[in-house]
C-alpha positions as CSV (number, residue, x, y, z in Angstrom):
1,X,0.0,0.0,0.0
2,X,2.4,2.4,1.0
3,X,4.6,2.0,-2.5
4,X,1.1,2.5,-4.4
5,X,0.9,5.7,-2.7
6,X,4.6,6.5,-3.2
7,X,4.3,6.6,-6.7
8,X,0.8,7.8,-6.8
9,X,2.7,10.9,-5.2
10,X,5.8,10.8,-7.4
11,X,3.9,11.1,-10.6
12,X,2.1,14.0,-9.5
13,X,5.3,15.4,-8.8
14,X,5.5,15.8,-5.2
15,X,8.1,14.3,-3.8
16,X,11.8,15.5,-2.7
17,X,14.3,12.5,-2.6
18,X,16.8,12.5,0.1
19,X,20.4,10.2,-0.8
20,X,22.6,9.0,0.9
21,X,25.7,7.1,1.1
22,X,23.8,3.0,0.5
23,X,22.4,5.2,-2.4
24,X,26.1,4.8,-4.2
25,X,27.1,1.8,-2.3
26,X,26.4,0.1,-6.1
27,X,28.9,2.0,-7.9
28,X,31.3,1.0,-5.3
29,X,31.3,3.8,-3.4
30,X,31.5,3.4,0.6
31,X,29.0,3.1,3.1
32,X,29.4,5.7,6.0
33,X,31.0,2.7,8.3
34,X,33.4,1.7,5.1
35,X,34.5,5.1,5.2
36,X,35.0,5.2,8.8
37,X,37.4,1.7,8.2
38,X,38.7,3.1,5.2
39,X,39.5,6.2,7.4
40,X,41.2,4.0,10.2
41,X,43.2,2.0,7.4
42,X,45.0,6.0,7.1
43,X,46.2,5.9,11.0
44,X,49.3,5.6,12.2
45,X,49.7,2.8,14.9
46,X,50.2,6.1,17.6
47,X,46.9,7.6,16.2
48,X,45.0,4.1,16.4
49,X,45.7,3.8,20.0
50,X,44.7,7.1,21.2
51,X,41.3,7.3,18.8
52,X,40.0,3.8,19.6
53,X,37.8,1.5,18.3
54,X,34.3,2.2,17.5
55,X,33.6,5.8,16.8
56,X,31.1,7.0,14.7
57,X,32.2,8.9,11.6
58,X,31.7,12.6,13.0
59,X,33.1,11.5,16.3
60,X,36.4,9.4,14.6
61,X,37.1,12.5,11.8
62,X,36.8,14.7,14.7
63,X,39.3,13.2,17.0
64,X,41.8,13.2,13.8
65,X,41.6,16.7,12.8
66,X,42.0,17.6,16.5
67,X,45.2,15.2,16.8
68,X,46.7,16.7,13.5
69,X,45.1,20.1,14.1
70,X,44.7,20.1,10.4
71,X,41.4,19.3,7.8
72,X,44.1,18.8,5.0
73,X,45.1,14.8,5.0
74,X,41.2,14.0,5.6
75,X,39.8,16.5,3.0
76,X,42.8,15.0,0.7
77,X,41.9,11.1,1.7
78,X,38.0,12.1,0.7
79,X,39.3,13.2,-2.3
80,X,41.2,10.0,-3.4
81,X,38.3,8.1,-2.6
82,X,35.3,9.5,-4.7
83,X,38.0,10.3,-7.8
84,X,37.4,6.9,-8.9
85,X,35.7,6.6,-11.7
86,X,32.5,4.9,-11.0
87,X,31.7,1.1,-11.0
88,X,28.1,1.5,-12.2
89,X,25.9,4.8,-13.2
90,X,22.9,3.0,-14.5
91,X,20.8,3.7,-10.7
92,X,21.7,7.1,-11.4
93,X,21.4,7.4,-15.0
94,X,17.4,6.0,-14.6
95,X,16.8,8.7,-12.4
96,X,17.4,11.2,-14.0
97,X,15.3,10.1,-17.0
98,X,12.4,10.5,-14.2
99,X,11.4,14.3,-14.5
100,X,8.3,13.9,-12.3
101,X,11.3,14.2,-9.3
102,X,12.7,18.0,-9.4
103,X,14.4,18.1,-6.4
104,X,17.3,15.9,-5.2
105,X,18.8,16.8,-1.5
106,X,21.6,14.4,-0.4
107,X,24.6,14.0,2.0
108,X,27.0,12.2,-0.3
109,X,30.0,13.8,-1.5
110,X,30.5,11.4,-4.9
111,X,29.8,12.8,-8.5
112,X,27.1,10.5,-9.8
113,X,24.1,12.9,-9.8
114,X,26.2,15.7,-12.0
115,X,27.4,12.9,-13.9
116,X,23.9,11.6,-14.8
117,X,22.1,14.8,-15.2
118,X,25.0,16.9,-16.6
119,X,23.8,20.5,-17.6
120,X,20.3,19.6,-17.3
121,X,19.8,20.0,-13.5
122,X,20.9,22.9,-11.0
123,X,23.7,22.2,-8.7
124,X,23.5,24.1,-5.5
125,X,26.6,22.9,-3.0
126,X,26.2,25.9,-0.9
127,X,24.0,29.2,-0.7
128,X,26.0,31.3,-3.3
129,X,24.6,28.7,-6.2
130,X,21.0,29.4,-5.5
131,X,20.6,32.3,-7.0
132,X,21.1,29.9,-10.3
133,X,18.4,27.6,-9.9
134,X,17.1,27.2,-13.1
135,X,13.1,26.3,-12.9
136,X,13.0,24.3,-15.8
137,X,16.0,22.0,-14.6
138,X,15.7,19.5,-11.4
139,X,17.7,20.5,-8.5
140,X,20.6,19.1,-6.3
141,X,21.5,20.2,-3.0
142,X,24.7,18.5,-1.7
143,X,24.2,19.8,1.8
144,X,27.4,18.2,3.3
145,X,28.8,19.8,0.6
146,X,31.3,19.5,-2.5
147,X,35.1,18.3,-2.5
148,X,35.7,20.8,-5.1
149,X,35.0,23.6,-2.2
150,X,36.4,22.0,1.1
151,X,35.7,24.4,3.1
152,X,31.7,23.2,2.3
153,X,32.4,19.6,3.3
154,X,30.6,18.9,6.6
155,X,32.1,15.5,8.4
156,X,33.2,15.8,11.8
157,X,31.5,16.3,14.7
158,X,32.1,20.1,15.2
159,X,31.4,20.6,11.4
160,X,27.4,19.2,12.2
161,X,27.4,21.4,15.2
162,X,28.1,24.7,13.7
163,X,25.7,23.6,10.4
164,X,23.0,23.2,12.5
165,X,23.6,25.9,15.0
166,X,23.5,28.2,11.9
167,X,20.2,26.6,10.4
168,X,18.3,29.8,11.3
169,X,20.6,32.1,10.0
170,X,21.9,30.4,6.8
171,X,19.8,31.0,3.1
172,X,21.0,27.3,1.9
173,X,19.1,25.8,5.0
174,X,15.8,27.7,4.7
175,X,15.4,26.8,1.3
176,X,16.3,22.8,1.8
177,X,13.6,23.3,4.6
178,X,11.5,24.7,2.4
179,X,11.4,22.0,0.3
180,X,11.1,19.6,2.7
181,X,8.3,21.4,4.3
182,X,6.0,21.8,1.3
183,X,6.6,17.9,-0.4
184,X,6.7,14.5,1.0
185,X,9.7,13.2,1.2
186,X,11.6,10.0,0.1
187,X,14.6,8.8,2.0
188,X,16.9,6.2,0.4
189,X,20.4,5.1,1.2
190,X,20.3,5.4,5.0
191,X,19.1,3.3,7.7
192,X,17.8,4.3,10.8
193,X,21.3,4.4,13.3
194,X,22.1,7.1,10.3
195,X,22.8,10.6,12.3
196,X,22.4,12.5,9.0
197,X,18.7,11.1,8.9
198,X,18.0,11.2,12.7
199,X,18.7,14.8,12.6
200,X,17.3,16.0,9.6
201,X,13.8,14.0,10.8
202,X,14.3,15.6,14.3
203,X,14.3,19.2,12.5
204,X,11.3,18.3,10.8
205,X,9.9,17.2,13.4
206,X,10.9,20.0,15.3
207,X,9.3,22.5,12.6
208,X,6.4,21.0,11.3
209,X,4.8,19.1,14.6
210,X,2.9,16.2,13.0
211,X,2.2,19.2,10.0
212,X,4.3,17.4,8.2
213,X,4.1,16.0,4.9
214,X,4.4,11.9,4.5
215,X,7.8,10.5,4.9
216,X,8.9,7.1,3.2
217,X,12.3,5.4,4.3
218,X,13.3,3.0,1.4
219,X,15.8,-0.2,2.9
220,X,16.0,-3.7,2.3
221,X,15.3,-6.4,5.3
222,X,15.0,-3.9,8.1
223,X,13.9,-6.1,11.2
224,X,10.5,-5.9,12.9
225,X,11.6,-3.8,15.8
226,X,13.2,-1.3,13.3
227,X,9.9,-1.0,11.2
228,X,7.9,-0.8,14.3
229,X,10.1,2.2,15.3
230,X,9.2,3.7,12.2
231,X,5.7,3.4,12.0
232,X,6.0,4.8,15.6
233,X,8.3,7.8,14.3
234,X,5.1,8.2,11.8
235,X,7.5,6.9,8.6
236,X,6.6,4.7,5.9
237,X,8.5,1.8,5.4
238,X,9.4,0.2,1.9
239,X,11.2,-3.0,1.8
240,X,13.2,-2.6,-1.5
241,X,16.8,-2.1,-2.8
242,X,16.7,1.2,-4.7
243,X,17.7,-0.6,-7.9
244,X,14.6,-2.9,-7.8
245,X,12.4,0.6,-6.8
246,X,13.4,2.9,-9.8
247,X,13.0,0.4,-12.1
248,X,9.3,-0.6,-10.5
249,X,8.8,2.9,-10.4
250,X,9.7,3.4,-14.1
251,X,7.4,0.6,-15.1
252,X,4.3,2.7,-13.0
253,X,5.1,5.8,-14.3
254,X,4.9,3.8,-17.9
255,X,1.7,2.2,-16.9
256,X,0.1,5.9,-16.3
257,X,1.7,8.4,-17.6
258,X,-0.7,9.1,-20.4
259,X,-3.5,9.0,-17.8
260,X,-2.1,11.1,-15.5
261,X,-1.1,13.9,-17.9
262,X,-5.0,14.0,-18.9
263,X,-6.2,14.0,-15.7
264,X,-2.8,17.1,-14.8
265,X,-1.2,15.0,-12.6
266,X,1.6,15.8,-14.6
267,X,2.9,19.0,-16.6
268,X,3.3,19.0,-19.8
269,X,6.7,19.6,-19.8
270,X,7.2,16.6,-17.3
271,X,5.2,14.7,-20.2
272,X,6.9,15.9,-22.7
273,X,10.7,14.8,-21.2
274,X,9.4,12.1,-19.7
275,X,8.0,10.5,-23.9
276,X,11.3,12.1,-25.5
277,X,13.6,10.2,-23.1
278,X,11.8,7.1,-23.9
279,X,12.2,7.9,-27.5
280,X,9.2,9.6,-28.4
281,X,8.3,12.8,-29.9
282,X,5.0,13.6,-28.6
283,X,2.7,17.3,-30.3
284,X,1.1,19.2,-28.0
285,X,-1.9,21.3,-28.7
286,X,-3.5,23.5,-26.6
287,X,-7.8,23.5,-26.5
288,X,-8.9,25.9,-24.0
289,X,-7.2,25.4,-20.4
290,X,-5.1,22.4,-21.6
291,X,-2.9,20.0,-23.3
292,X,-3.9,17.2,-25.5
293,X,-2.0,15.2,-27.5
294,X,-2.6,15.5,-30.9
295,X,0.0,12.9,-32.4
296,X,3.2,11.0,-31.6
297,X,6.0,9.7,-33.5
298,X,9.1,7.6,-33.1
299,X,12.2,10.0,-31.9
300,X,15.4,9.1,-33.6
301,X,14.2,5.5,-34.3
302,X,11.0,3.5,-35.6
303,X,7.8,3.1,-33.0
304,X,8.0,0.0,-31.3
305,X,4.2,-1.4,-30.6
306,X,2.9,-4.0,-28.3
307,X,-0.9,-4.6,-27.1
308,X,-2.1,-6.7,-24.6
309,X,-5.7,-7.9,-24.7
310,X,-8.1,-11.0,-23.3
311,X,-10.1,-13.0,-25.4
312,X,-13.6,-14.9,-24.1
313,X,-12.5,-18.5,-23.4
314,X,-15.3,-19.6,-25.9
315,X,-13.4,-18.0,-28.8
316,X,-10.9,-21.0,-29.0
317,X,-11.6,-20.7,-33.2
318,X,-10.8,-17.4,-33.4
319,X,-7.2,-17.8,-31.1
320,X,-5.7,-20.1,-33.2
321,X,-6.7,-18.3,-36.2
322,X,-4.8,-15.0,-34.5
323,X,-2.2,-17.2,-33.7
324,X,-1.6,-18.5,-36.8
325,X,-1.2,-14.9,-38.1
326,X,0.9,-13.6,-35.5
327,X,3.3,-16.8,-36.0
328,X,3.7,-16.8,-39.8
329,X,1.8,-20.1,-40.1
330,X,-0.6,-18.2,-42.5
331,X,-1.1,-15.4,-44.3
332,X,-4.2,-13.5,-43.4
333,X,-6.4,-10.8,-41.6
334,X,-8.0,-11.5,-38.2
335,X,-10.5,-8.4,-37.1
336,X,-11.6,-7.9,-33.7
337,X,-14.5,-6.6,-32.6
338,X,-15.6,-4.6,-29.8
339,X,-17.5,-8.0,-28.4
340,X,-14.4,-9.6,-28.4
341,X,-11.6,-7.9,-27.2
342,X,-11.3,-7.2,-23.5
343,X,-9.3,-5.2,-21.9
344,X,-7.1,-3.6,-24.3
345,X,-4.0,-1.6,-23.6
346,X,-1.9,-0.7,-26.6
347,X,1.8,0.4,-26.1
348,X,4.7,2.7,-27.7
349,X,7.9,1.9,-26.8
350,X,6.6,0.4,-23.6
351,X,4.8,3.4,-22.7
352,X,0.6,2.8,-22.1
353,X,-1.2,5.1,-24.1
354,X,-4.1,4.2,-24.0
355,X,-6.2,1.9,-21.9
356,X,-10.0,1.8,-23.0
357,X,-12.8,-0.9,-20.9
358,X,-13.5,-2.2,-24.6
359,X,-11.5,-2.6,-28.0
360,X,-12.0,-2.5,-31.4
361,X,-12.8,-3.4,-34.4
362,X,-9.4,-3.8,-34.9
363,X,-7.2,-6.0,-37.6
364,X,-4.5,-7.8,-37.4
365,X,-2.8,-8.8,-40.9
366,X,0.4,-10.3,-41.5
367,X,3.0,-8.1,-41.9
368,X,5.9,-8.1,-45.3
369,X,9.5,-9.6,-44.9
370,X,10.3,-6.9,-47.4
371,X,8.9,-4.4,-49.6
372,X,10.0,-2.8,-52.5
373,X,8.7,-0.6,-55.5
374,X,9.9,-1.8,-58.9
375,X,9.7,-1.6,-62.6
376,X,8.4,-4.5,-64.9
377,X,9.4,-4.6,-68.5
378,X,7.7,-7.3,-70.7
379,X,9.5,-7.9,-74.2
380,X,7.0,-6.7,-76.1
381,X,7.5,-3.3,-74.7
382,X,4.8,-2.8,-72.4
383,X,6.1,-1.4,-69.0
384,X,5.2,-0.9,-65.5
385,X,6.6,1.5,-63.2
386,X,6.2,2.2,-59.6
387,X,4.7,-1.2,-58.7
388,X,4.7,-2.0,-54.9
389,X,5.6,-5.6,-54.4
390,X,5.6,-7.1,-50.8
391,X,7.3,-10.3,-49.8
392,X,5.6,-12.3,-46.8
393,X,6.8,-15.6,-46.0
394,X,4.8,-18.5,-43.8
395,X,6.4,-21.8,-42.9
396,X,5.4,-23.5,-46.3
397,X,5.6,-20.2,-48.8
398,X,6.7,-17.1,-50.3
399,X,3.8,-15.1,-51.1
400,X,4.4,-11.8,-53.9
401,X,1.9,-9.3,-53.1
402,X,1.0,-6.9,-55.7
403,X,-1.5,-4.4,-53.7
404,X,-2.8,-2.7,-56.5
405,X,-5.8,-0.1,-55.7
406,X,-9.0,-2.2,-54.9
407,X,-7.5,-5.6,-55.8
408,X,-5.0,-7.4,-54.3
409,X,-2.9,-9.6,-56.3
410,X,-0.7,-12.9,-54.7
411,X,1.6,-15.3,-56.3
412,X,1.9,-18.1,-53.9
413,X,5.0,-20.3,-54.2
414,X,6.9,-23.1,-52.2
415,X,11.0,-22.5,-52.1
416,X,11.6,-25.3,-53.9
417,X,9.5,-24.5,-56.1
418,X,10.6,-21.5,-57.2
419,X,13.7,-22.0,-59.4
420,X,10.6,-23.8,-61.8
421,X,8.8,-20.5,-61.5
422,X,5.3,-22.6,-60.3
423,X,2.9,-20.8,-58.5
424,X,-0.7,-20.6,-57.3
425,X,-2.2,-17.1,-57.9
426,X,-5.0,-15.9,-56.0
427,X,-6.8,-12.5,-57.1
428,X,-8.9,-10.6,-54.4
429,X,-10.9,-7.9,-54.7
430,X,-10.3,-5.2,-51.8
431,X,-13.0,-2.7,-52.6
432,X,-15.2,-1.4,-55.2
433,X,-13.9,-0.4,-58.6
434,X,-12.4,2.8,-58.0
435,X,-11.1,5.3,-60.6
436,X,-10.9,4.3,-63.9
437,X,-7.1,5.0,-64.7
438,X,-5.8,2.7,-61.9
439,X,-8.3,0.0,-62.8
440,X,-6.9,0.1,-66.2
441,X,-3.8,-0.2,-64.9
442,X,-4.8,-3.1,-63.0
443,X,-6.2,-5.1,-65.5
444,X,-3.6,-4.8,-68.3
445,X,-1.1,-5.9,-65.7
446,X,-3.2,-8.8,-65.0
447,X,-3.6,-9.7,-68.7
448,X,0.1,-8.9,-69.7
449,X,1.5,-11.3,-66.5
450,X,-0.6,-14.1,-67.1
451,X,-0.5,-14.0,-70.4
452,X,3.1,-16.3,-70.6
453,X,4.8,-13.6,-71.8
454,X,8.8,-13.1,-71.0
455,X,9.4,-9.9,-68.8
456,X,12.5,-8.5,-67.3
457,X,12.6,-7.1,-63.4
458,X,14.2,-3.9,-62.4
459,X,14.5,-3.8,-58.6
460,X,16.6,-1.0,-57.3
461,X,20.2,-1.6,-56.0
462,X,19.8,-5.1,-57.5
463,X,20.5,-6.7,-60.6
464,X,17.7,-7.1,-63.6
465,X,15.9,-10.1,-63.3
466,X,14.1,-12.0,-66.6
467,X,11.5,-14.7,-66.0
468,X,8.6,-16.0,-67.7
469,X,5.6,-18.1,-66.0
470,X,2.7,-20.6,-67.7
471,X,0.2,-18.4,-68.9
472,X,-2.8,-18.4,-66.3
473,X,-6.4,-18.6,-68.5
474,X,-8.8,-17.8,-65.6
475,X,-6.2,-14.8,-65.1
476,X,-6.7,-14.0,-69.0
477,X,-10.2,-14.8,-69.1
478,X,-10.8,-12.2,-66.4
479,X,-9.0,-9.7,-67.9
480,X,-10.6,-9.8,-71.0
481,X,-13.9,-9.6,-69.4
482,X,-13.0,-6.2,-67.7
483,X,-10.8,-4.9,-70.4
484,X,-14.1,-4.7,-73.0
485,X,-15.9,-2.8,-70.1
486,X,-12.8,-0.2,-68.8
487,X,-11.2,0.2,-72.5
488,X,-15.2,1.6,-73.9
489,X,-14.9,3.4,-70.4
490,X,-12.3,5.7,-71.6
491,X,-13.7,5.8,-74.8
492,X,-16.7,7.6,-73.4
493,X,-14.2,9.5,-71.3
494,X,-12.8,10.7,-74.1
495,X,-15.6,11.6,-76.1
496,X,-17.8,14.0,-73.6
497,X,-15.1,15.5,-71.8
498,X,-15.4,13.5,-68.2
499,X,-13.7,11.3,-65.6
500,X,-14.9,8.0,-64.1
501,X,-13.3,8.7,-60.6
502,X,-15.2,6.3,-58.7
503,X,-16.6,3.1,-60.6
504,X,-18.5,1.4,-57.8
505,X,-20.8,-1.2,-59.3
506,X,-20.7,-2.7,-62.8
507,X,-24.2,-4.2,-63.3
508,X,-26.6,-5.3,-66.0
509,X,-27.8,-1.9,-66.1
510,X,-24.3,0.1,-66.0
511,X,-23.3,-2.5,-69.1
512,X,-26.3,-1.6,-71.2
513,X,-25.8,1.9,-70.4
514,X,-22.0,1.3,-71.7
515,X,-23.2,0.0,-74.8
516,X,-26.0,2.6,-75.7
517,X,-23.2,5.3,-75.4
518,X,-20.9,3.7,-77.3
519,X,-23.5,3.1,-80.4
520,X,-24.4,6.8,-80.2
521,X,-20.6,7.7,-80.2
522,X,-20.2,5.4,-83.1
523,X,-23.4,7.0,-85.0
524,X,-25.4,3.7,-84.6
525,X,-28.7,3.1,-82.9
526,X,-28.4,0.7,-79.7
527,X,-30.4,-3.1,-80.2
528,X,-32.0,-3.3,-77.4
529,X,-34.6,-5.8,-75.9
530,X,-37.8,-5.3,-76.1
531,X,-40.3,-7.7,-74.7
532,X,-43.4,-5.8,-74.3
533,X,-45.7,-3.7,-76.8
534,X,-46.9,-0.4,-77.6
535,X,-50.5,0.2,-76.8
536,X,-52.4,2.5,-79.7
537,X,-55.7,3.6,-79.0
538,X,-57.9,3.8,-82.3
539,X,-60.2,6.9,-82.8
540,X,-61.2,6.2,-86.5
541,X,-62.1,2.4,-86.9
542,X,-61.5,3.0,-90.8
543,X,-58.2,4.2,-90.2
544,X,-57.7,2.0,-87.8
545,X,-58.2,-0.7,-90.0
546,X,-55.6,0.7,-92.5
547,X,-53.1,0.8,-90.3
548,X,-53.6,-3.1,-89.5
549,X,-53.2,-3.7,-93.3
550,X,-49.7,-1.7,-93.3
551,X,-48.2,-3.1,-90.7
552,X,-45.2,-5.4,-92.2
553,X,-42.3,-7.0,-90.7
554,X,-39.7,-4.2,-92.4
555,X,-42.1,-1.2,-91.6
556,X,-40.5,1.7,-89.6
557,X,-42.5,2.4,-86.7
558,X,-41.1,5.1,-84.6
559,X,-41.0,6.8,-81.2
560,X,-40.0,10.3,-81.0
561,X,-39.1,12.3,-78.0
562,X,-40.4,16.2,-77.2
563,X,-37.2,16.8,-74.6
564,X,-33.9,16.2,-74.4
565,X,-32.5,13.4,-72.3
566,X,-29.7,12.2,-70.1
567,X,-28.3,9.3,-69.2
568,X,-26.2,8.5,-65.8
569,X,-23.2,6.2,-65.8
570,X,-21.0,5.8,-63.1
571,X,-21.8,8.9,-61.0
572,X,-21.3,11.0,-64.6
573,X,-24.7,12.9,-66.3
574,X,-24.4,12.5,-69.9
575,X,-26.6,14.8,-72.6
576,X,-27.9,12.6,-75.1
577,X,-30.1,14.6,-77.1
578,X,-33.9,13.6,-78.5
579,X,-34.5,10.0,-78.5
580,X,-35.9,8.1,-81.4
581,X,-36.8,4.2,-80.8
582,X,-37.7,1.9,-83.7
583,X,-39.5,-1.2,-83.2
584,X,-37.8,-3.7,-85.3
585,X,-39.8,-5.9,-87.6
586,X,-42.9,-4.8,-85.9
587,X,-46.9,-7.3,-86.1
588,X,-49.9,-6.9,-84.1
589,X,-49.6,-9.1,-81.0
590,X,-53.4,-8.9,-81.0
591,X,-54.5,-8.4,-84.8
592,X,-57.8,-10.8,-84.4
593,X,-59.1,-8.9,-81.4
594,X,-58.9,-5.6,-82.9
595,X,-60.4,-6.5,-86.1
596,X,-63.1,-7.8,-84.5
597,X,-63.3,-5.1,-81.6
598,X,-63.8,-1.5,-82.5
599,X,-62.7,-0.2,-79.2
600,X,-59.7,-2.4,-78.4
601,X,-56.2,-1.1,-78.6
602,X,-53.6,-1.8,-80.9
603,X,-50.4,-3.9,-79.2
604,X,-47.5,-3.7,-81.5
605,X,-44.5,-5.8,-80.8
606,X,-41.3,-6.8,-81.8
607,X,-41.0,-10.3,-83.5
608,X,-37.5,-10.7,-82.8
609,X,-37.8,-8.1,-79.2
610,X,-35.6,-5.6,-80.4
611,X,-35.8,-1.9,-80.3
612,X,-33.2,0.4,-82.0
613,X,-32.4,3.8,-79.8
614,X,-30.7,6.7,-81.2
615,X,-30.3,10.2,-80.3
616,X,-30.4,13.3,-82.4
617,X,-29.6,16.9,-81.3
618,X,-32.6,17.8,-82.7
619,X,-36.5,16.9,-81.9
620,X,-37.8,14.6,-85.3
């Protein structure tokens, strides 16, 4: 519970972290009592036996600046010691890819936080740098000071007397108190027989009362009576190595940093540093008194994407199906729908962005080996440029992919089959016919490649390739179809001035429409079907009969219109002009009943149930 709330309060950047020395123990720095032994290793045998045996630090560096009457051999020791390079920096290093913590206060006198942050945080080693605090940049107070200013270094007894007898007076200490004051506060690298942390909790104490905001101590395998004392000092205990925390704590701030920047829990600068340093280039925009993010990109290097998501147990078809995707056993598309995803969380470069109750539709196909655009050259001189060709591969085939617009176009082929150029190929259609250029495109490159003719391969950095494959008759026979239909398409194009740009359908009716505009481009009446009659109402019986007596097979009986038409193909209005329709070979379907019937209408009709249409620009 109390590391939930820890990082609950770390991610909405609140709490001051205070090092020391088991913070650097890692990069083989010493603990306070490895310094003391270190310390006692410097003694002369004379020095050994007046000090003693089991001072503390302050009280042993004490007695050995009194017995030389000098700082200069302990200050120089100090000096030898934390001018080693380094063991490790990767503790540090993480933590200062964690913006969310702004201010760092510790008692250690080693390099690693300047070494990890560099220029981008504000060192402040005693009251003359904080005029330099940067707020943009994290902060470091080393309040025992810095080994490039010894006079600053605070280590024996006397030194921790006069700091804190001049807390009240000094500007360094009223700002550290400050901080300490208004944030909770995280202690790591100290255990509790520390003096540093006994007195800095006694001055908060002191200040605050039980005012005071939460205090966590961070140690590994303290002992019950130890933990009690905390809880009884009002101190949250966390039973952790600080290497197994900031990378736990990385992982949370992952898990909810997309939340917690829409909720404010976190600025957008914090966001923004926090998704750069993870390799990610988040943009910003502002809508009214916040920050959303509008998109989000790969810094540097590709997006790496994972998603995690359940699956009902009664699905067990539709796993193996995804699984058989995902591992390359097939090629395919699996789409989820909303009813069958649960719980989804989808994440860049580890970092949860979003984390919705439901999911979907969403697809999963497989994805290409390799892709390339190249340039196919067949010998009779026909050419193809800029044709996208992706390679996938499954455990028993190479599949060619030609995703042309609206149809998708596969050569399937085993790799031992392929120096015999024998393949399966499997033609789908992805969408409705779209514009009328690229479907041309499509289907002359579908008639030209199964058509057995030799072409040549032009991939780019690679040398030319020349193959030539059985001819494919379905392939050819599909072609053709579509070629009559597309090739009289751009004929009409062509002829009134317009642009198929969206095909959609080709039906009965778009193919008769087709052919009547193609007769009246060619100055020839369309045949059309005709199946039913035209009703004439007689209003002289004697001419009437007269008309019966005229009516032959090769008489021209005509239909005139009185206003212009239009015909619609393909989304595109088209002016015709006046119709004129001639029945063809024209009887009387019901010559006995009129003859016989005064009042009965005429039926003519078509003995072979044909009209002719044509259009004029002109009424007849």
């Amino acid at each position: 519970m109390a590391l939930e709330r820890l990082f609950e309060l770390i991610r909405k950047e609140d709490v001051v972290l205070f090092c020391g020395a088991g913070m650097s123990m890692y990069a083989s720095y010493p603990s306070g009592y490895q310094l003391s032994q270190l310390i006692y290793d410097q003694l002369t045998t004379a020095e050994s036996n007046e000090i003693g045996k089991g001072l503390t630090l302050p009280d042993l560096t004490e007695e050995l600046v009194n017995l030389r009457m000098s700082r200069n051999s302990l200050i120089a020791l100090l000096k030898d010691i934390y001018a080693k390079a380094p063991a490790d920096q990767s503790l540090h290093l993480k933590l200062a890819g964690i913006p969310h913590i702004k201010t760092i206060i510790t008692t250690n006198y080693d390099r690693l936080f300047e070494m990890a942050y560099g220029d981008a945080c504000s060192l402040v080693r005693s009251s003359v740098d904080l005029p330099y605090i940067k707020k943009d940049q994290p902060e470091v107070f080393k309040i025992h000071g810095d080994l490039s200013l010894p006079d600053s270094i605070l280590i024996t007894k006397t030194d921790y007397t006069r700091f804190f007898d001049s807390q009240k007076e000094d500007v360094l200490w009223t700002v550290v108190k400050e901080r300490l004051a208004t944030h909770h506060v995280l202690f790591i690298g100290y255990n509790l027989d520390d003096v540093n942390m006994e007195s800095i909790f006694r001055k908060i104490k002191e200040n605050l009362g039980d005012n005071h905001k939460e205090l966590f101590l961070l140690a590994p395998d303290l002992k019950l009576p130890k933990v009690q004392r905390l809880i009884k000092d009002g101190i949250h205990y966390i039973d952790s190595t600080a290497e197994i925390f900031i990378d736990s704590l990385l992982a949370n701030i992952k898990d909810h940093i997309y939340e917690d920047f829409k909720r404010r829990w976190c600025g957008p600068d914090t966001f923004r540093i926090f998704l750069q340093k993870n390799n990610l280039a988040p943009t910003l925009k502002s809508e009214k008194d916040q920050f959303k993010v509008s998109a989000l990109a790969g810094l540097n290097k590709p997006l790496t994407t994972r998603m995690t998501f359940g699956v009902p147990i009664d699905q067990q078809e539709f796993i193996e199906r995804l699984e058989n995707v995902l591992q390359n056993k097939e090629l395919g598309t699996v789409t989820l729908d909303a009813a069958t995803v649960l719980n989804l969380n989808v994440y860049f470069n580890d970092i949860k962005i979003s984390a919705p109750d439901g999911g979907g539709p969403m697809t999963f196909s497989s994805a290409p080996v390799r892709s390339a655009v190249i340039a196919i050259m067949f010998d009779d001189g026909t050419e193809y440029d800029n044709l996208k060709v992706d390679l996938f591969k499954t455990q028993t085939h190479l599949i060619f992919s030609f995703p042309f617009p609206n149809v998708d176009l596969k050569f399937y082929t085993a790799p031992e089959e392929m120096v015999n150029l024998q393949y399966e190929l499997k033609l789908l259609r992805t969408g409705d016919y779209g514009a009328l250029n690229d479907e041309l495109r499509t289907i002359t490159f579908l008639r030209d490649i199964g058509s057995g003719k030799k072409f040549t391969i032009h991939v780019p950095g690679s040398t030319p390739t020349t193959l030539q494959m059985a001819p494919a008759d379905p392939l050819l026979a599909l072609a053709k179809k579509h070629l009559y239909y597309f090739e009289r398409l751009k004929q009409i194009e062509r002829h009134f001035a317009i642009r198929f740009n969206h095909i959609g359908e080709i039906t009965k009716e778009s193919y008769n429409t087709l052919n009547l505009l193609i007769a009246h481009i060619e100055g020839k009446p369309f045949l059309g079907v005709f199946e039913s009659a035209w009703s004439l109402r007689p209003t002289d019986r004697t001419k009437a009969l007269e008309f019966i007596k005229s009516v032959t097979p090769e008489s021209e009986l005509l239909q005139n219109g009185s206003e212009p038409e239009n015909c619609v193909l393909h989304g595109q209005t088209i002016a015709l002009g006046y119709r004129r329709i001639q029945l063809l070979e024209p009887y009387i379907a019901n010559i006995k009943e009129v003859e016989s019937d005064p009042t009965a209408f005429i039926q003519l009709a078509s003995k072979s149930e044909t009209i002719a249409i044509s259009f004029s620009e002109s009424p007849s």
